[in-house]
VONU-505226 format. One line per field, with one value per atom (N, C-alpha, C): residue in three letters; atom name; x, y, z. Coordinates in steps of 0.05 Angstrom, whole numbers, plus 5000, padded with zeros to 4 digits. Last residue first. Example, Ala and Ser with C-alpha at 12.3 -4.5 7.8 and 13.67 -1.06 7.14 Angstrom:
BEGIN
residu [Ser:Ser:Ser:Ala:Ala:Ala] $
atome [N:CA:C:N:CA:C] $
px [5257:5273:5258:5264:5246:5264] $
py [4955:4979:5001:4886:4910:4934] $
pz [5142:5143:5157:5156:5156:5156] $
***
This chain:
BEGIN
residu [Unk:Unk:Unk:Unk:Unk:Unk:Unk:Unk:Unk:Unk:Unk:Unk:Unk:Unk:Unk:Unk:Unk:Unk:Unk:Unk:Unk:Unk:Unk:Unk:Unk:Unk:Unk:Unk:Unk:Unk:Unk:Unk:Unk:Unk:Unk:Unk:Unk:Unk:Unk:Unk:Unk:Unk:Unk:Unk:Unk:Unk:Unk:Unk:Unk:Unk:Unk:Unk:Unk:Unk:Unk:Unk:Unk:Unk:Unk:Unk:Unk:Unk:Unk:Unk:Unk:Unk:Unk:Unk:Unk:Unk:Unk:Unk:Unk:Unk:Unk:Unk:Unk:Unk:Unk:Unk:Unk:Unk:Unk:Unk:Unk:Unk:Unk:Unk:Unk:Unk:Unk:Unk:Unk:Unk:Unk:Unk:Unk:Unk:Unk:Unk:Unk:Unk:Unk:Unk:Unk:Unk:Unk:Unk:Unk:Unk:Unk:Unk:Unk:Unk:Unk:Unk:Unk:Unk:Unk:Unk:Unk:Unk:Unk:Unk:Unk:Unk:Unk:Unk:Unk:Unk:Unk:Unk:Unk:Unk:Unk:Unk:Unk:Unk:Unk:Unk:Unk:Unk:Unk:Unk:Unk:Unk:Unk:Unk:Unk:Unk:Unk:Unk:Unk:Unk:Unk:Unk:Unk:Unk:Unk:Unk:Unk:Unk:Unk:Unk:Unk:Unk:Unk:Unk:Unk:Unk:Unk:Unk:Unk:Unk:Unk:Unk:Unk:Unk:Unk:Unk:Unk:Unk:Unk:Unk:Unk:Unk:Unk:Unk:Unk:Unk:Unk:Unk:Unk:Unk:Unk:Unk:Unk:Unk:Unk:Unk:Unk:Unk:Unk:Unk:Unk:Unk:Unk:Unk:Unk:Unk:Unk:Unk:Unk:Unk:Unk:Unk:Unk:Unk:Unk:Unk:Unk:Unk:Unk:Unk:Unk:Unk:Unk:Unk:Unk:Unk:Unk:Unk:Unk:Unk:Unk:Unk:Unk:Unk:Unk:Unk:Unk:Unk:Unk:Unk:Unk:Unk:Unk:Unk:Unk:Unk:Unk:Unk:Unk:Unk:Unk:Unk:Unk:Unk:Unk:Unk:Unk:Unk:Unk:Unk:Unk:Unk:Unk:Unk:Unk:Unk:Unk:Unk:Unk:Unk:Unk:Unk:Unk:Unk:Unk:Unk:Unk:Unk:Unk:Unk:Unk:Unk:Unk:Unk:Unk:Unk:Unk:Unk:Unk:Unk:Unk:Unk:Unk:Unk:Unk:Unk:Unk:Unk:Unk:Unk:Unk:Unk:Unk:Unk:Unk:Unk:Unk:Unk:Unk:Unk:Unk:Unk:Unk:Unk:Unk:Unk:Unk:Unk:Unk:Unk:Unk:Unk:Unk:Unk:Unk:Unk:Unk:Unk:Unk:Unk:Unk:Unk:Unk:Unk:Unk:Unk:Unk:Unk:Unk:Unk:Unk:Unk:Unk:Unk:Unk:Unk:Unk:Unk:Unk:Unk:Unk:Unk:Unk:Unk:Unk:Unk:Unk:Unk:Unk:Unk:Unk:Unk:Unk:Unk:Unk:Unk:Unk:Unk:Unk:Unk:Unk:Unk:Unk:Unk:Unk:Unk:Unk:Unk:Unk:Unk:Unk:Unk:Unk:Unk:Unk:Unk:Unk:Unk:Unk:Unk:Unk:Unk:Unk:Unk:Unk:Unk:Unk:Unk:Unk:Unk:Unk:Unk:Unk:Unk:Unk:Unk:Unk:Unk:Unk:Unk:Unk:Unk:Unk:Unk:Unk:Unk:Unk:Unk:Unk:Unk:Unk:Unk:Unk:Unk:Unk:Unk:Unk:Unk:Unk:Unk:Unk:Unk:Unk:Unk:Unk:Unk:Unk:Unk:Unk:Unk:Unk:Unk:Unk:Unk:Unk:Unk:Unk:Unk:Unk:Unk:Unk:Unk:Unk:Unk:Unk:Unk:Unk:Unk:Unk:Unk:Unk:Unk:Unk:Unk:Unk:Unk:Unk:Unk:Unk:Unk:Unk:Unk:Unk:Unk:Unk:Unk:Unk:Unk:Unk:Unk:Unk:Unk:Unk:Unk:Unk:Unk:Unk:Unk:Unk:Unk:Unk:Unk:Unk:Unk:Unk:Unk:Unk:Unk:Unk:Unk:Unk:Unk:Unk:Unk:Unk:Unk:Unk:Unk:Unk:Unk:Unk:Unk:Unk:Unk:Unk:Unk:Unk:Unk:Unk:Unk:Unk:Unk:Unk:Unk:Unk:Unk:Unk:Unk:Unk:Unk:Unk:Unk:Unk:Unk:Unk:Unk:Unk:Unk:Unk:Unk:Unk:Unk:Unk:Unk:Unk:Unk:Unk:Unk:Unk:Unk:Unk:Unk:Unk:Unk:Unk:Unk:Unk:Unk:Unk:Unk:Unk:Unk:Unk:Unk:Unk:Unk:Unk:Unk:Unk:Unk:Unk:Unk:Unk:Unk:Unk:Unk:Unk:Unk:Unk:Unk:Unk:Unk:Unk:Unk:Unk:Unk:Unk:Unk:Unk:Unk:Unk:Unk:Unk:Unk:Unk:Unk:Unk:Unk:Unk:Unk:Unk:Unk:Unk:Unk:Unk:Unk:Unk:Unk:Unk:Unk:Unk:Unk:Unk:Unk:Unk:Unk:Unk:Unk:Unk:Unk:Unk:Unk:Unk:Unk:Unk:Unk:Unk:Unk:Unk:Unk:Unk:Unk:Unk:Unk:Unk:Unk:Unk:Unk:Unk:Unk:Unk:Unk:Unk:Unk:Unk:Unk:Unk:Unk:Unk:Unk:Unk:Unk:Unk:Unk:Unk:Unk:Unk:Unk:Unk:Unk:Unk:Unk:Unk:Unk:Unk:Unk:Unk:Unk:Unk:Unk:Unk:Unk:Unk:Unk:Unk:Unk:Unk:Unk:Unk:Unk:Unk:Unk:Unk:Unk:Unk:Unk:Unk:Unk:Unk:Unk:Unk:Unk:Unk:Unk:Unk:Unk:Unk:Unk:Unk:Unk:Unk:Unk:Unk:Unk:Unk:Unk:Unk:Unk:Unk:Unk:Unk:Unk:Unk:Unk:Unk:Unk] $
atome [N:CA:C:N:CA:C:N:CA:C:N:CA:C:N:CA:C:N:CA:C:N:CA:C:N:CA:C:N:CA:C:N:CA:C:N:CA:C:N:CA:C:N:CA:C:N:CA:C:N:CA:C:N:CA:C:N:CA:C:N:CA:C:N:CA:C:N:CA:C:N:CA:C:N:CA:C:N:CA:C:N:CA:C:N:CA:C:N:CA:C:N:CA:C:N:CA:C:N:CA:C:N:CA:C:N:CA:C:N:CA:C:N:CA:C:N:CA:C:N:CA:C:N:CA:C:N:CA:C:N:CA:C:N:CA:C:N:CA:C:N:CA:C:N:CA:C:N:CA:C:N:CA:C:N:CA:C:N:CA:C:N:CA:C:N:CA:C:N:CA:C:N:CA:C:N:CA:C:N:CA:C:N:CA:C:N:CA:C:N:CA:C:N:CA:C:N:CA:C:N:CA:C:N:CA:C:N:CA:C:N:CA:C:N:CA:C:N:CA:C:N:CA:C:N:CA:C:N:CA:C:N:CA:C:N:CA:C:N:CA:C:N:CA:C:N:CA:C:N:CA:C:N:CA:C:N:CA:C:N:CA:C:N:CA:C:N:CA:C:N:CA:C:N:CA:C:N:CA:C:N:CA:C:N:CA:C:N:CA:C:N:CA:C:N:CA:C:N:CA:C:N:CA:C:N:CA:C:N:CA:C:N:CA:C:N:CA:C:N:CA:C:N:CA:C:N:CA:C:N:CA:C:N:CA:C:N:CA:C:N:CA:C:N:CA:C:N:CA:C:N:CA:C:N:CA:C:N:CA:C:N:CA:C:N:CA:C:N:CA:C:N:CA:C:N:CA:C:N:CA:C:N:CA:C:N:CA:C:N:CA:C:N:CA:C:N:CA:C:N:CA:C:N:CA:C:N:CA:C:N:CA:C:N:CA:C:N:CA:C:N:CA:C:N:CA:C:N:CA:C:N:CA:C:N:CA:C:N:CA:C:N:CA:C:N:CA:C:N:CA:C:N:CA:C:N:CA:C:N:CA:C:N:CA:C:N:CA:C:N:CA:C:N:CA:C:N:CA:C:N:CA:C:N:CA:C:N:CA:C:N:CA:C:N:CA:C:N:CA:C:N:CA:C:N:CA:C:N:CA:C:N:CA:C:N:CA:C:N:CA:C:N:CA:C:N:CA:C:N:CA:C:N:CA:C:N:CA:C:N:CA:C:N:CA:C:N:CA:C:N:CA:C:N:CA:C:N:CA:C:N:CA:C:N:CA:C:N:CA:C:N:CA:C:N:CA:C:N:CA:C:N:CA:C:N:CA:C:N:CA:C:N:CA:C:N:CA:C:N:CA:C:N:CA:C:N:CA:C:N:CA:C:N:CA:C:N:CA:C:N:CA:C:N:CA:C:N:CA:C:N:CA:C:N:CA:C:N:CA:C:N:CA:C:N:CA:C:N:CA:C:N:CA:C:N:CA:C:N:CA:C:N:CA:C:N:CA:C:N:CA:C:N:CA:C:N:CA:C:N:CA:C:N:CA:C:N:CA:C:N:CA:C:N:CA:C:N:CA:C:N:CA:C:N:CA:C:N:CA:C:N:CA:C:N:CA:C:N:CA:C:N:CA:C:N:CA:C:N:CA:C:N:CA:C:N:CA:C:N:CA:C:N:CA:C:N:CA:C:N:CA:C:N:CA:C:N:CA:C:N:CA:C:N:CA:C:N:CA:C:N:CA:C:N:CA:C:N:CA:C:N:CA:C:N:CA:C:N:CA:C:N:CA:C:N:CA:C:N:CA:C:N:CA:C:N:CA:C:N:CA:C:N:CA:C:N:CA:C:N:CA:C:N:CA:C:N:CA:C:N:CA:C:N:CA:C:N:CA:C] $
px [8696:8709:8722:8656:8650:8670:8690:8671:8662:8731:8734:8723:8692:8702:8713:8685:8663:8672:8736:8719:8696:8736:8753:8749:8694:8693:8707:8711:8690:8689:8758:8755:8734:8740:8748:8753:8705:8699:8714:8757:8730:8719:8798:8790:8772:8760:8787:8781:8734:8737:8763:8672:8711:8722:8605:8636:8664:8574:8579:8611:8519:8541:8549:8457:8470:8499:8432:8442:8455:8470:8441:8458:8504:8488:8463:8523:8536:8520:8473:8483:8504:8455:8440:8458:8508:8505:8484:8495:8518:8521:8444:8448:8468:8469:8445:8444:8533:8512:8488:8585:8553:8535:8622:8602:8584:8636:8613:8605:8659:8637:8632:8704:8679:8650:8732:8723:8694:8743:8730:8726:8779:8750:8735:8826:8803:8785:8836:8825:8813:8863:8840:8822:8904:8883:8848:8944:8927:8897:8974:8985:8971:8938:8947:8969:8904:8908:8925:8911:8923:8933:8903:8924:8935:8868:8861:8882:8877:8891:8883:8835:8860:8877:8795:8792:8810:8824:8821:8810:8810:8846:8843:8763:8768:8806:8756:8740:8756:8786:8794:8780:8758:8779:8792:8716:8710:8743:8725:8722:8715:8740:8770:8753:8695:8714:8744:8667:8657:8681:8701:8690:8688:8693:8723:8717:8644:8650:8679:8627:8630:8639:8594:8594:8596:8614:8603:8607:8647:8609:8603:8698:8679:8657:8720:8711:8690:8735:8757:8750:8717:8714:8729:8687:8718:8712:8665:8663:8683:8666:8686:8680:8647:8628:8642:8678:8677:8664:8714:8697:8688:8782:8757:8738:8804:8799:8782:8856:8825:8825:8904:8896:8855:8934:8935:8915:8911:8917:8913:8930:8903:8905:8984:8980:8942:8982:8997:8993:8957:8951:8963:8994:8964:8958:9040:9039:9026:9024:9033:9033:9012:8992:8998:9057:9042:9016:9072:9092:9075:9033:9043:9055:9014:8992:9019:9052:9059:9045:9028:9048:9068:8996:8989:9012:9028:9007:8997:9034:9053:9043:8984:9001:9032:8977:8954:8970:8997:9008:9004:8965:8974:8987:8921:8944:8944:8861:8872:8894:8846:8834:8844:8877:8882:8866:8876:8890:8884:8839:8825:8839:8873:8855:8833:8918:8922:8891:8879:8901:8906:8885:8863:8861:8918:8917:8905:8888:8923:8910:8843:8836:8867:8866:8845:8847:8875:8899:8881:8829:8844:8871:8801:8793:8806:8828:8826:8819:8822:8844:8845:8764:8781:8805:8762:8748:8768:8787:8801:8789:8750:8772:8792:8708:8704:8730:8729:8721:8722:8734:8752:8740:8677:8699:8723:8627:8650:8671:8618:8600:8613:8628:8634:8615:8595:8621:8633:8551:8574:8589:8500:8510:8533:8483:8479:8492:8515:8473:8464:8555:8552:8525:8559:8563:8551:8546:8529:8530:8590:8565:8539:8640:8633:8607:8629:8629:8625:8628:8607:8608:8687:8667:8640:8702:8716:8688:8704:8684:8689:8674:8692:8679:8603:8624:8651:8543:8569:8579:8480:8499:8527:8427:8456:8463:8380:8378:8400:8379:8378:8380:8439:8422:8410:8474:8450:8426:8534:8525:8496:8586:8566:8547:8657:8631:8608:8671:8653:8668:8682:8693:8668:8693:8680:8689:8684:8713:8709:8621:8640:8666:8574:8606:8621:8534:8529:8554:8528:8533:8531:8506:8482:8497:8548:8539:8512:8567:8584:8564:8527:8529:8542:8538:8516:8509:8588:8585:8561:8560:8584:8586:8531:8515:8532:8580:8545:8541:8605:8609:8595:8558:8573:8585:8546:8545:8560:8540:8538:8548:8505:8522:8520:8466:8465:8489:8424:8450:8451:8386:8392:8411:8376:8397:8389:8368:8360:8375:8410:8404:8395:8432:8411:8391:8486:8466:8444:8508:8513:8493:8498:8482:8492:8529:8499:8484:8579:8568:8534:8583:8576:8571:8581:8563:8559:8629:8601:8573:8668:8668:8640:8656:8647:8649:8671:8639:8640:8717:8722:8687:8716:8729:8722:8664:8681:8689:8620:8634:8652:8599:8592:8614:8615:8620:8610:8555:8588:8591:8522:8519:8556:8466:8500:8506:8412:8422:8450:8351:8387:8397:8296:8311:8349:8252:8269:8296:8195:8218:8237:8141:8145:8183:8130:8127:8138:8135:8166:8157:8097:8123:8139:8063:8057:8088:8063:8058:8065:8057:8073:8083:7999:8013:8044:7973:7975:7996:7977:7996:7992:7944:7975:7994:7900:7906:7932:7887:7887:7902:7889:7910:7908:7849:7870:7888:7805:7799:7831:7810:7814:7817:7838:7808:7820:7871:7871:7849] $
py [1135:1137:1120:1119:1134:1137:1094:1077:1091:1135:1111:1095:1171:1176:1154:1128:1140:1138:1127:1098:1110:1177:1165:1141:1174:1200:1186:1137:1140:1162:1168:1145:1138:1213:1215:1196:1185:1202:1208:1172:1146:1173:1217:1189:1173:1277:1267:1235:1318:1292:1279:1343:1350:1320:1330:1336:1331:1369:1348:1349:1404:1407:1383:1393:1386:1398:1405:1377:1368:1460:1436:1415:1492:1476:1457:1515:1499:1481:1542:1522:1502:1581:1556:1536:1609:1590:1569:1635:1618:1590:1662:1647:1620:1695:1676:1653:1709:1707:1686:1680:1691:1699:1668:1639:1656:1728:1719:1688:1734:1752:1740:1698:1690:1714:1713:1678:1681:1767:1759:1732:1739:1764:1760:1716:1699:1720:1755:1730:1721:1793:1799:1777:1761:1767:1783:1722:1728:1739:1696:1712:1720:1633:1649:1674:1600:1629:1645:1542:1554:1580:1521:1546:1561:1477:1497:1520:1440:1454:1475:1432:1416:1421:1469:1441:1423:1506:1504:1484:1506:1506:1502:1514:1488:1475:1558:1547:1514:1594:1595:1576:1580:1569:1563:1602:1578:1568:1661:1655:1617:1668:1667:1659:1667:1643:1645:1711:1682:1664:1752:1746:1717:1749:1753:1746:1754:1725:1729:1810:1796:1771:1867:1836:1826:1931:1902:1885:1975:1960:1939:1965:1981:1981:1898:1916:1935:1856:1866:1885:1868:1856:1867:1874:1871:1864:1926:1902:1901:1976:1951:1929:2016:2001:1976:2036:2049:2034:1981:1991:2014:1953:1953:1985:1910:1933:1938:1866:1866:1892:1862:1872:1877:1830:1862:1872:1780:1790:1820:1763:1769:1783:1769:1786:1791:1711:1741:1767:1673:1691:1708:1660:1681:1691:1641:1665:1675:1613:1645:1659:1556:1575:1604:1527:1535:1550:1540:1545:1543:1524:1557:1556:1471:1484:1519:1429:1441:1463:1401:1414:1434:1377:1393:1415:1341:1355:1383:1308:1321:1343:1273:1297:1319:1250:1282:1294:1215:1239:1254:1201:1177:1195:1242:1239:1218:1250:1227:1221:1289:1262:1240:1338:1321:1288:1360:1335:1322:1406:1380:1350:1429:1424:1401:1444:1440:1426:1480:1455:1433:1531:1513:1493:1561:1559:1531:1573:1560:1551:1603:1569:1557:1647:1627:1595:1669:1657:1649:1672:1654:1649:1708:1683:1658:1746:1736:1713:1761:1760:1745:1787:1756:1747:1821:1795:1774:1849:1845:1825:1844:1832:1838:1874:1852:1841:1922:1907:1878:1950:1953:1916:1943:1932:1924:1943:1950:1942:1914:1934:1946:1844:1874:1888:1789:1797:1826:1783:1790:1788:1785:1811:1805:1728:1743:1763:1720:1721:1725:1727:1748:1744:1670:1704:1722:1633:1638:1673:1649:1657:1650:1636:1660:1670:1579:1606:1629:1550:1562:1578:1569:1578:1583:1535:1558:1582:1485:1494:1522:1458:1474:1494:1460:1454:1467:1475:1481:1464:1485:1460:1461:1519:1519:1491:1538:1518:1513:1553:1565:1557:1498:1523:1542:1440:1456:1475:1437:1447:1460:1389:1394:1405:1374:1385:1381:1325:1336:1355:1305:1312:1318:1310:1292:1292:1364:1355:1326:1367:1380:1375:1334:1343:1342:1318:1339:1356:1280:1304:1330:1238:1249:1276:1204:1201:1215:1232:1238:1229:1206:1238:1249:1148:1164:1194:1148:1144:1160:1164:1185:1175:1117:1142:1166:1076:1078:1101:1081:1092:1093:1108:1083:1100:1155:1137:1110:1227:1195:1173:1258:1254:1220:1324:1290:1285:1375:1363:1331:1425:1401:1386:1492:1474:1446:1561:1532:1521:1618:1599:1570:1655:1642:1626:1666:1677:1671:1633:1660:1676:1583:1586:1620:1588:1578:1589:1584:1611:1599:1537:1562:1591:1510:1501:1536:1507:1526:1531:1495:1533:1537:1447:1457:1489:1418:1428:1458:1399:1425:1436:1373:1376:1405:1342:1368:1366:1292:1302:1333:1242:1256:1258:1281:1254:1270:1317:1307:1286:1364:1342:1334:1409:1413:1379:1444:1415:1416:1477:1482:1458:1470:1455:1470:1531:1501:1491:1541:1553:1519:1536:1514:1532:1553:1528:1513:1609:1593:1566:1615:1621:1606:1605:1595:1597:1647:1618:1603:1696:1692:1664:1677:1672:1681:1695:1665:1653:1744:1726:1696:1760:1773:1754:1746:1729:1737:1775:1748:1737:1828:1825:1794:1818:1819:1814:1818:1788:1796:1869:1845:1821:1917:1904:1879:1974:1946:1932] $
pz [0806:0778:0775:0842:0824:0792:0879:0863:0850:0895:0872:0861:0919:0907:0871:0966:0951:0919:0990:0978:0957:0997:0988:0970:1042:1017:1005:1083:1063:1041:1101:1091:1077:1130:1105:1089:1169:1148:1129:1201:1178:1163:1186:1204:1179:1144:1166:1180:1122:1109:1124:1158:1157:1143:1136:1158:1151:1091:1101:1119:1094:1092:1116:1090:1061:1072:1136:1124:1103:1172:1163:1151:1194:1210:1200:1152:1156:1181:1127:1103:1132:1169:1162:1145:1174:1195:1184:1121:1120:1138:1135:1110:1109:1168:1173:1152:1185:1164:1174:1205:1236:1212:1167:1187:1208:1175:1143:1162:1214:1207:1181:1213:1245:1230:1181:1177:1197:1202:1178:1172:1242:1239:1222:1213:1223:1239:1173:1160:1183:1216:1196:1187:1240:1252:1246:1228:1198:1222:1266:1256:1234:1265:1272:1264:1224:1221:1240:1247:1219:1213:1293:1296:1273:1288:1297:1295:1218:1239:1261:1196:1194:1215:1203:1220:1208:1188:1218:1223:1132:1148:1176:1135:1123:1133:1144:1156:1148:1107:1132:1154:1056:1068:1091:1071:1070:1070:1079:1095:1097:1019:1038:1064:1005:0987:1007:1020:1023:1021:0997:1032:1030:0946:0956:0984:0942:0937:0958:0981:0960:0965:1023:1016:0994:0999:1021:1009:0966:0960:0977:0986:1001:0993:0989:0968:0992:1033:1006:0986:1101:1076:1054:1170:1152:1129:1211:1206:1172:1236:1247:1228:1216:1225:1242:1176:1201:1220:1159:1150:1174:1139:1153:1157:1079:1094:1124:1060:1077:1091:1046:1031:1045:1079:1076:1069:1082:1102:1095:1031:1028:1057:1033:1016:1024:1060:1068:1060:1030:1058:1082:1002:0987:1008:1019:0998:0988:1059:1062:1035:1046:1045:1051:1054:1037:1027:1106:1082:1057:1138:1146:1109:1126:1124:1120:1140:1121:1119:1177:1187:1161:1149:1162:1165:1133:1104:1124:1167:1146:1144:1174:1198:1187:1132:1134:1161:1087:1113:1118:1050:1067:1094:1031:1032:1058:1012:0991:1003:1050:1054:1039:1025:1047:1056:0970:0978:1009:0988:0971:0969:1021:1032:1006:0988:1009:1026:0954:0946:0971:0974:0973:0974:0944:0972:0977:0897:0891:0924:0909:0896:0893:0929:0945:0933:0875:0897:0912:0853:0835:0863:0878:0874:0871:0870:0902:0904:0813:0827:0860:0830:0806:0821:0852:0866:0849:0813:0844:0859:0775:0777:0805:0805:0795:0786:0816:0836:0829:0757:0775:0803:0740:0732:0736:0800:0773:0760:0838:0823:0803:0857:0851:0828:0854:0843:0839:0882:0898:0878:0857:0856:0875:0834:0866:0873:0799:0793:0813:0808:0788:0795:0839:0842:0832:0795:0822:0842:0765:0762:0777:0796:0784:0772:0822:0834:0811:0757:0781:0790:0747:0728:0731:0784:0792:0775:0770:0798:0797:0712:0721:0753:0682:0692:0703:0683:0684:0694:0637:0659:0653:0640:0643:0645:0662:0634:0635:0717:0704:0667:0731:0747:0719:0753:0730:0747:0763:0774:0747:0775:0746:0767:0790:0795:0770:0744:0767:0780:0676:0700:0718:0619:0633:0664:0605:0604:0616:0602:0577:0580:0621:0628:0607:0591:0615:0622:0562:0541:0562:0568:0566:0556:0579:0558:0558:0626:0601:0577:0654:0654:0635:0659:0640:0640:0679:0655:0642:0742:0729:0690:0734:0749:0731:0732:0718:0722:0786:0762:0741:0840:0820:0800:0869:0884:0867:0872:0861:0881:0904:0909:0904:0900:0885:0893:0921:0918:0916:0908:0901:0903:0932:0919:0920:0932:0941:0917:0945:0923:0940:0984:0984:0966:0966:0959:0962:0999:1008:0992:0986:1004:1015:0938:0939:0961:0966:0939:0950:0992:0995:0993:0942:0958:0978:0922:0906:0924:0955:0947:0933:0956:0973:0974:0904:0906:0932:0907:0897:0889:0977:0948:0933:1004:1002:0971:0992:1011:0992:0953:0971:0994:0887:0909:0931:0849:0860:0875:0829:0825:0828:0842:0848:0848:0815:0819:0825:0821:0814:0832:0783:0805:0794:0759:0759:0783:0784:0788:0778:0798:0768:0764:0844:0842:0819:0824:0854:0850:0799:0790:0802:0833:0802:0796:0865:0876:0856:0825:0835:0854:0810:0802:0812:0866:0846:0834:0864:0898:0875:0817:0823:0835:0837:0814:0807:0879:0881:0854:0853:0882:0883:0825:0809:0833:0852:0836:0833:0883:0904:0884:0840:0852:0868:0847:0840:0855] $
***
């Protein structure tokens, strides 16, 4: 290869990442049911865009642009796409980052992990709306055992010591139980106790390089609790 083509090769590759289209994650600003995509995103090392309306104008003209197919938020445009449904993200932020399993088998066992993660979960998108977040807490053991009991078992470990739900490595099934476990503990430091797999595994996917950047930068926003959660709230209702 001559030196004009090795140049006109690095070009256009420059060419490519420059005219690469914007992946946009469009929501209130704060948690809710963005923050599972958010770190799909950043587990795949997907750059991101994040918009966090601000009026209800802003949210009208998204329906009347024909963006939100149930008129709702999340709205995540990646790739010519524009999804809706948060759950429908993760799965193909996944899939377009090879963590949904290598087979058929895998890939619905991720399914499956997904879908009790996201019952569990519940517990953590109500809390900033509930008038009895010391309740709500103290509720955290009874409602949340019946996925994270089963998810408990079901986590293998690897000769290597290190912990995850599919012997192909690193999947969503990781990410999506370790954002929970992240999100139960700053409701509660003592969430996991008795779940000594889940919180290994919470501490080995937040040490990811990837993961620690998403939660130590700017686009991840703080624990929706006190005034903070108070503003998300206010947010929230000026949006809809």
């Amino acid at each position: 290869m001559t030196d004009g083509e090795v140049i006109a090769r690095a070009t256009t590759r420059k060419i490519s990442r420059a005219m690469a289209p914007t992946v946009r994650l469009t929501y209130f600003a704060g948690y809710g049911l963005a923050e599972q995509i958010r770190w799909m995103l950043a587990a795949t090392e997907t750059s991101f865009e994040q918009v966090a309306l601000q009026s209800n104008e802003e949210f009208l003209q998204l329906q009347q642009d024909g963006k939100l197919i149930y008129g709702q938020l999340p709205l995540l445009e990646i790739d010519g796409l524009k999804l809706v449904q948060s759950q429908a993200m993760v799965r193909y932020v996944a899939q377009r980052g090879k963590l949904w399993g290598t087979s058929p088998e895998e890939s619905v066992l991720v399914d499956m992990i997904a879908e009790g993660i996201k019952d569990a979960r519940g517990i953590v998108v109500s809390f900033p709306f509930s008038v009895e977040q010391e309740s709500l807490v103290a509720e955290i053991p009874m409602r949340t055992k019946k996925q994270l009991g089963p998810l408990e078992s079901m986590i293998h470990s690897d000769e290597d010591g290190s912990l995850g739900f599919l012997l192909s490595g690193l999947s969503a099934a990781d990410i999506l139980l370790a954002e929970l476990a992240e999100e139960l503990t700053e409701m509660s430091p003592g969430a996991l106790s008795g779940y000594p797999k889940i919180s290994k595994l919470h501490k080995q996917v937040t040490a990811l390089p990837q993961i620690r950047a998403y939660l130590e930068g700017p686009k991840r926003y703080p624990f929706p609790r006190g005034e903070v959660g108070r503003v998300y709230v206010q947010n929230v209702n000026a949006v809809l």
